[in-house]
Wavefront OBJ file of the C-alpha trace (Angstrom):
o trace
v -29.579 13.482 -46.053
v -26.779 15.655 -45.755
v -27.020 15.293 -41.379
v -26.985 12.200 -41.807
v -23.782 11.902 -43.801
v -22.485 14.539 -41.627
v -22.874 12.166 -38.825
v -22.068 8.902 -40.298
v -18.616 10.938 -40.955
v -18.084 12.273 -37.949
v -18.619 8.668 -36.556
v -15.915 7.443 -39.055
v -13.169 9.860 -38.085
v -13.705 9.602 -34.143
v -13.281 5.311 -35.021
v -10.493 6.185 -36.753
v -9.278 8.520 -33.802
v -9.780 6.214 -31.308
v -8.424 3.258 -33.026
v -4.943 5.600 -34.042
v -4.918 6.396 -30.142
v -5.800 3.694 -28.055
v -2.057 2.738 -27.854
v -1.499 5.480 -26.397
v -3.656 4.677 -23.347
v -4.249 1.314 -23.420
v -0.780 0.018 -23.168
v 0.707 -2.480 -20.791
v 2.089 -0.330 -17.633
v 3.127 -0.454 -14.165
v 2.274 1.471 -11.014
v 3.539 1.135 -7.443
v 1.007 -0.251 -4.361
v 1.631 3.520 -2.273
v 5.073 4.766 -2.903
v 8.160 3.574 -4.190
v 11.153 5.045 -2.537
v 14.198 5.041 -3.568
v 16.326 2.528 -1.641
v 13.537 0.732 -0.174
v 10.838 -2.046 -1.029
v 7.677 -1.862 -2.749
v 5.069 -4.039 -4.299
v 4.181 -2.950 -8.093
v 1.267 -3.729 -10.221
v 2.092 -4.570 -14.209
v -1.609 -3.441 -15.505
v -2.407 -5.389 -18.783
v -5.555 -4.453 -20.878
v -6.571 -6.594 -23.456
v -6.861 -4.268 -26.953
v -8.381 -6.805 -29.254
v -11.963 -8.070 -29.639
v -11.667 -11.407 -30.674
v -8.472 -12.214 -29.036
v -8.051 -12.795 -25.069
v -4.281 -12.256 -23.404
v -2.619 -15.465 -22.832
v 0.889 -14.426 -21.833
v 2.790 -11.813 -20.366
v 6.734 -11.483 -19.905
v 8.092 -8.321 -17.943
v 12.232 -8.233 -18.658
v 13.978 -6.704 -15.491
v 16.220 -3.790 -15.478
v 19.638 -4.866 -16.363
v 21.553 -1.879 -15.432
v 19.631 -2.194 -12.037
v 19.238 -5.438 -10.841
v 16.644 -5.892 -8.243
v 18.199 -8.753 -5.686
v 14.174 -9.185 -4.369
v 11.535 -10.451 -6.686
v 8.933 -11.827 -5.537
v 5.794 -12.641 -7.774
v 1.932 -12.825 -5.908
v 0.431 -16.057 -7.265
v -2.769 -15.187 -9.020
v -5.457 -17.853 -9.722
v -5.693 -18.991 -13.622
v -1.965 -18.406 -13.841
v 1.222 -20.147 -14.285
v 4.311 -18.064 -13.378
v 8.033 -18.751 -14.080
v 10.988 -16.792 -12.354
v 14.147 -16.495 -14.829
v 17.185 -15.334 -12.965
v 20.785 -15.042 -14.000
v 24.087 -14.544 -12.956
v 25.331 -10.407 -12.466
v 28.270 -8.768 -13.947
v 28.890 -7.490 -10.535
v 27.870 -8.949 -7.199
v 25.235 -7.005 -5.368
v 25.625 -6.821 -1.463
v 22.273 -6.655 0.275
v 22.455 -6.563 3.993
v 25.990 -7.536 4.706
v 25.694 -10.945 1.770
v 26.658 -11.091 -1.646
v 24.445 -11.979 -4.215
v 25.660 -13.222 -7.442
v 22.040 -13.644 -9.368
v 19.228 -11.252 -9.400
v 15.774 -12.169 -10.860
v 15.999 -11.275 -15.149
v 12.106 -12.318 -15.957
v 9.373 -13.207 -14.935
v 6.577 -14.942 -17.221
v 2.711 -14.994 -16.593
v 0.835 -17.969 -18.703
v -2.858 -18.296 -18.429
v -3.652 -22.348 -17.969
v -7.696 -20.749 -19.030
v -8.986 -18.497 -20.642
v -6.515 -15.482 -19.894
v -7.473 -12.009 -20.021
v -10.634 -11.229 -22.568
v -11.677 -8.786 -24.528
v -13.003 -6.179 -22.606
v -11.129 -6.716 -19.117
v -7.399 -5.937 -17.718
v -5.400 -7.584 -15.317
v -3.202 -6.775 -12.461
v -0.168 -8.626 -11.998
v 1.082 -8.010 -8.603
v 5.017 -8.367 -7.743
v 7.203 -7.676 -4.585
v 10.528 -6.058 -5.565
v 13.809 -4.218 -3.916
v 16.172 -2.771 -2.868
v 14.857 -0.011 -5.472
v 17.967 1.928 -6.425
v 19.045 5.257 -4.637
v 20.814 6.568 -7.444
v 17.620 6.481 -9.894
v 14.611 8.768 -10.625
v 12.711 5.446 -12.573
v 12.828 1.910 -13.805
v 12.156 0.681 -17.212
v 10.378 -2.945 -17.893
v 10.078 -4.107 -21.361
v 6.976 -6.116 -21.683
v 5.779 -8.584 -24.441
v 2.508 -9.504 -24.381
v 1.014 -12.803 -26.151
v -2.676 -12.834 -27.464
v -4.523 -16.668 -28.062
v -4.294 -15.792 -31.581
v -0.538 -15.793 -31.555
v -0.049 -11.895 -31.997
v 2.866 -10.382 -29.634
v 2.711 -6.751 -28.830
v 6.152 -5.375 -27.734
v 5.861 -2.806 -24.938
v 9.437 -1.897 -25.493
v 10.008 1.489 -26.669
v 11.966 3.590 -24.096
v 10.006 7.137 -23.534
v 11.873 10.394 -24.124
v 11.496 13.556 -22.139
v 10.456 16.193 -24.555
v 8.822 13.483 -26.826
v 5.561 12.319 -27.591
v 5.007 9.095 -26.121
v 6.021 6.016 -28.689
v 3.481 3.825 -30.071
v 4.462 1.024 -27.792
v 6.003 2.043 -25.013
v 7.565 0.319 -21.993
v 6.277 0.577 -18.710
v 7.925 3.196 -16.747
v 8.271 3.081 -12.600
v 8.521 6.278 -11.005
v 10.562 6.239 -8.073
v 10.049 8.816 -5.540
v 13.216 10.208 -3.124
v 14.222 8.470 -0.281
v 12.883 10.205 3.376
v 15.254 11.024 6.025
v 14.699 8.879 8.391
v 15.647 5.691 6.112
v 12.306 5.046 4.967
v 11.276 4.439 8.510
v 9.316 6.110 11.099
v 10.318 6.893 14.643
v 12.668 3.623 16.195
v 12.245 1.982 18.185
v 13.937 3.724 21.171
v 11.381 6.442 20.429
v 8.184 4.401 20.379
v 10.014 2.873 23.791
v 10.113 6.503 25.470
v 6.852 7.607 23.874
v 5.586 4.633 25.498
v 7.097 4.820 28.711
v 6.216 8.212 29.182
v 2.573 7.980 28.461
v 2.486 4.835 30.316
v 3.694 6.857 33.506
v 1.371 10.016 32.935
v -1.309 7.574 32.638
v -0.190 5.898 36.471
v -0.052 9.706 37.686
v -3.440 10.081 36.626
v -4.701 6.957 37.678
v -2.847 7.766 41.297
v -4.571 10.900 41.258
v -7.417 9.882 40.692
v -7.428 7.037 43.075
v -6.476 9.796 45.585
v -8.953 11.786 44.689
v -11.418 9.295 44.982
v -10.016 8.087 48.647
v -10.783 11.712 50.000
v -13.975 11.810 48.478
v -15.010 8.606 50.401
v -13.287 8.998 53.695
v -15.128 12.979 53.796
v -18.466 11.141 52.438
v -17.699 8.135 55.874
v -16.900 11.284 58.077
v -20.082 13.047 57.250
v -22.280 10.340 58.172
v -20.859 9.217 61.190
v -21.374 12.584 62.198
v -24.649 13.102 61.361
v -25.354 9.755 62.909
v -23.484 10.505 66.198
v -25.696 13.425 65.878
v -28.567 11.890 65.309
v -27.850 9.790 68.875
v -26.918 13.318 70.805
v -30.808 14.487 70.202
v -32.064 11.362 71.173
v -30.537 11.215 73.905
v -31.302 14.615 74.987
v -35.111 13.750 74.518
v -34.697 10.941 76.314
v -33.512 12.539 79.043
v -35.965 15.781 79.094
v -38.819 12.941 79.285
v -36.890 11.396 82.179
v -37.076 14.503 84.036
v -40.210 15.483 83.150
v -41.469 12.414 84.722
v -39.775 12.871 88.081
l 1 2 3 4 5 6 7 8 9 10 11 12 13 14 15 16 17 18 19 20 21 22 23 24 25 26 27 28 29 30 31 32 33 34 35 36 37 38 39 40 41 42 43 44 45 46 47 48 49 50 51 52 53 54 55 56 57 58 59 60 61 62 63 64 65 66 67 68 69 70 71 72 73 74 75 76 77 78 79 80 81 82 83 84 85 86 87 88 89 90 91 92 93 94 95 96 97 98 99 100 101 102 103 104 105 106 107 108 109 110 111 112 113 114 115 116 117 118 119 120 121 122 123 124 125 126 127 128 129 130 131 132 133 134 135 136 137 138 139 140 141 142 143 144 145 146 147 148 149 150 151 152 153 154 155 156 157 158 159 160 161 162 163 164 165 166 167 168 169 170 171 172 173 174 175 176 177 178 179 180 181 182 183 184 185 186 187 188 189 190 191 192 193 194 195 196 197 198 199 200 201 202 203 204 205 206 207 208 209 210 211 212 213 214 215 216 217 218 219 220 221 222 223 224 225 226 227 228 229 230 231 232 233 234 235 236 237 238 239 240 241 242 243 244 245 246 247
């Protein structure tokens, strides 16, 4: 009796554990597709797991950084969804490739037309965003999300250095530093030269080859017209013995 209550108790208080923790791990969040550099583009997934049992996820709303508007947001379309784009007007224009731009993307809203996300599953909501900013380490989204029993969950808490993660907190995009050569690899110039250069070693070794190959033959044409000029010299010398012979 008394192993058994131990383990009906220990069964209790690891519930009870996981049930205190699971918003600690189970919380809406967002991770980059590769890297995300800082003054570049990237494509970022918001990861949603749905935390009840008899509840699916109907809704989700990500609110953009304010303090660092993206001027590119692009949403994937994802089957079973409807998605609105909220933009509004900025404080202060952004200039993106020589243009201003007076209106940046503010929110963007996922609602399921089905059945949503269910109990048990996630879902990965896919957007294209930039030009990340070069003078921040990370990005903050605040993210509400709607269950079909009417419960909202703010993601919205800000994480602190130093502090134990919040209850609800928002999703957090790292942003890695920018690489030297502008987030690009060689230019094109390069890739021209490279090119160029291995397209005229491979000629030289094609010429040589061919060159090789010529003298190869020509010996090879050589050799048997001498063995066959040869070949007529005996002959003829036989010929001639038996000719003499004869007389």
């Amino acid at each position: 009796m008394k192993a058994s209550r131990i383990a009906a108790a220990v069964a209790v208080a690891g519930a009870a554990v996981l049930a205190v923790s699971t918003p600690s791990f189970a919380h809406v969040s967002v991770q980059p597709e590769g890297e995300a550099a800082q003054g570049g583009y990237a494509v970022v997934n918001f990861k949603v797991p749905n935390e009840r049992d008899d509840a699916s996820t109907t809704k989700l709303e990500i609110t953009f950084p304010a303090e660092h508007p993206l001027a590119s947001v692009m949403p994937q379309p994802i089957e079973g969804w409807d998605i609105e784009v909220t933009k509004s007007k900025l404080d202060k224009p952004l200039e993106v490739h020589g243009r201003k731009i007076n209106e940046a993307v503010t929110k963007v809203t996922w609602t399921a037309d089905g059945d949503g996300v269910e109990p048990g599953f996630f879902q990965k909501f896919p957007v294209s965003v930039g030009t990340l900013p070069e003078n921040a380490d990370e990005l903050v989204f605040k993210a509400l999300q709607t269950y079909s029993n009417k419960e909202v969950v703010r993601w919205i808490e800000v994480p602190q250095k130093g502090q134990e993660e919040p209850d609800h907190p928002a999703p957090v995009l790292t942003l890695s530093a920018a690489s030297g050569d502008g987030h690009h690899g060689a230019s094109d110039d390069d890739k021209a030269e490279d090119g160029a250069g291995s397209a005229e070693k491979a000629s030289a070794e094609t010429a040589a080859a061919s060159d090789s190959g010529g003298t190869d033959t020509l010996a090879r044409v050589l050799g048997v017209v001498g063995i066959v000029i040869g070949a007529a010299g005996v002959a003829y010398g036989v010929l001639a013995g038996r000719r003499r012979t004869s007389a």
